[in-house]
Structures are given as C-alpha cells and as structure tokens.
C-alpha positions in Angstrom: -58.8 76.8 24.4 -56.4 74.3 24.0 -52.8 74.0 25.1 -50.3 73.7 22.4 -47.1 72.1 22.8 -44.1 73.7 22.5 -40.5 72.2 22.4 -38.8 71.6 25.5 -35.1 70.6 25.8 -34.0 68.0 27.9 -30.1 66.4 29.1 -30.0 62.6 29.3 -26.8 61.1 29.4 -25.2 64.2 27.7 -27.5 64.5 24.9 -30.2 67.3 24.1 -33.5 66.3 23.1 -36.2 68.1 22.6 -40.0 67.2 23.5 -43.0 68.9 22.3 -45.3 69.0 25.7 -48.0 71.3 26.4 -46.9 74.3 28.9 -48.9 72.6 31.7 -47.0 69.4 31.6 -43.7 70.7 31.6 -42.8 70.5 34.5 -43.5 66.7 34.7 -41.6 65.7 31.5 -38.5 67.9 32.8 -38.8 65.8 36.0 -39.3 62.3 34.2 -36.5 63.0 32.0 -34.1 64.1 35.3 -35.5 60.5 36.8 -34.3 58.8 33.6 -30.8 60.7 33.0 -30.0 59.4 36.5 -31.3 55.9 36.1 -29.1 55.8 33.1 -26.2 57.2 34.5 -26.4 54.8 37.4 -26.9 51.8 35.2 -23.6 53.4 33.0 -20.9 53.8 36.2 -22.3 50.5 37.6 -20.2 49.0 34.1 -22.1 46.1 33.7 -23.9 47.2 30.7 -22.2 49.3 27.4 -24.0 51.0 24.8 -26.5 53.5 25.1 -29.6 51.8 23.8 -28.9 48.9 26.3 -28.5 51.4 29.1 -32.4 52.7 28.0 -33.7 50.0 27.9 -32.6 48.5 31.4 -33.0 51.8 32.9 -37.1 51.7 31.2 -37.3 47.8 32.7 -36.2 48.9 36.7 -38.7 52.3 35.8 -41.4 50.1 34.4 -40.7 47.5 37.1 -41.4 50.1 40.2 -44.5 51.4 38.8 -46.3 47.9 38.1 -44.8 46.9 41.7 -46.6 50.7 43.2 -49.4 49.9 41.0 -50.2 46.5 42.6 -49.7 47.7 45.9 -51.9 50.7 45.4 -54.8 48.4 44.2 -54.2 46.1 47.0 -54.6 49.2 49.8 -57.5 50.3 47.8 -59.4 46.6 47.7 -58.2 46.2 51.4 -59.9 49.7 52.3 -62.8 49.4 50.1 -63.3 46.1 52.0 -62.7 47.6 55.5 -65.5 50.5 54.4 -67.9 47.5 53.9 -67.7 45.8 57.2 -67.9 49.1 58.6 -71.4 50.5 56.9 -72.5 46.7 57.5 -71.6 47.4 61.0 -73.7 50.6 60.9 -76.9 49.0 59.4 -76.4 46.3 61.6 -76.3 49.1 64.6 -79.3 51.6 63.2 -81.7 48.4 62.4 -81.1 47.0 66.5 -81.5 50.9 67.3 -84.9 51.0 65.2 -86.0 47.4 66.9 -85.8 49.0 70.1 -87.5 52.0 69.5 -90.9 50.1 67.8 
C-alpha cells in the first residue's frame, strides 16, 4: 500500500509553507526545514546579505557545499577501506596457500 502525502507546515524565516511529504518522511522534512530556517537566519543577522531570495540561495550554497564536502570524504574512507580489506584477504590467501604448502 502506498504512502500518500499529506501537507505538512513548516516556519522558515517567519513564513508558513506547507509540504506534501509522505507520513514516513516527516520527520526528516520538519528537520531539513529547522536546518534551513537557521541557516537563513544566521546568514540574515550576520547583515551582509538583504533580501530573502539571496538569503536562500547562500544558505542552499554553504548546505550544498557541506554535503559535496561529506560526500567526498565518505567516498574517500570507503575507497581507503575497500582498499585496506584487499591487502588484508591478499594477506589471508597469501597465509592459507603457505599453510596448504606445508601440509602437502
């Protein structure tokens, strides 16, 4: 059965909007829209930028920013432990084909 999406209401920068999300992913949009509000408010009291589509859009840049940046690093650790994994079966096979020599 599918979930259908129902209108949730969010605050960012003082404005309602409502989102239709599915009931299961609630919880994530309310938490993605709290992450914005505060990026934008920060970006707002810092003064440096006026208007509100500027502020959304530098706020989306630094948001977009830390998740290529967390991205990169994740698939850095993952080649780094995909690679340590390697050496360590090579390792084994190395080890279970000098254990077989010795037992022929």
């Amino acid at each position: 059965m599918s979930n259908p999406a129902e209108p949730v209401a969010v605050q960012i920068l003082g404005k309602e909007y409502k989102v239709a999300c599915p009931q299961d992913e609630r919880s994530a949009l309310i938490a993605s829209a709290s992450l914005l509000d505060r990026r934008m408010q920060e970006i707002r009291d810092s003064g440096r930028i006026i208007g509100g589509d500027r502020i959304a859009v530098m706020a989306a840049l630094n948001i977009t920013h830390e998740m290529l940046v967390t991205r990169n690093q994740r698939e850095s650790l993952s080649q780094n432990l995909s690679a340590r994994i390697r050496a360590l079966q090579d390792k084994i096979d190395h080890a279970l084909e000098n254990g077989q020599q010795m037992d022929l």
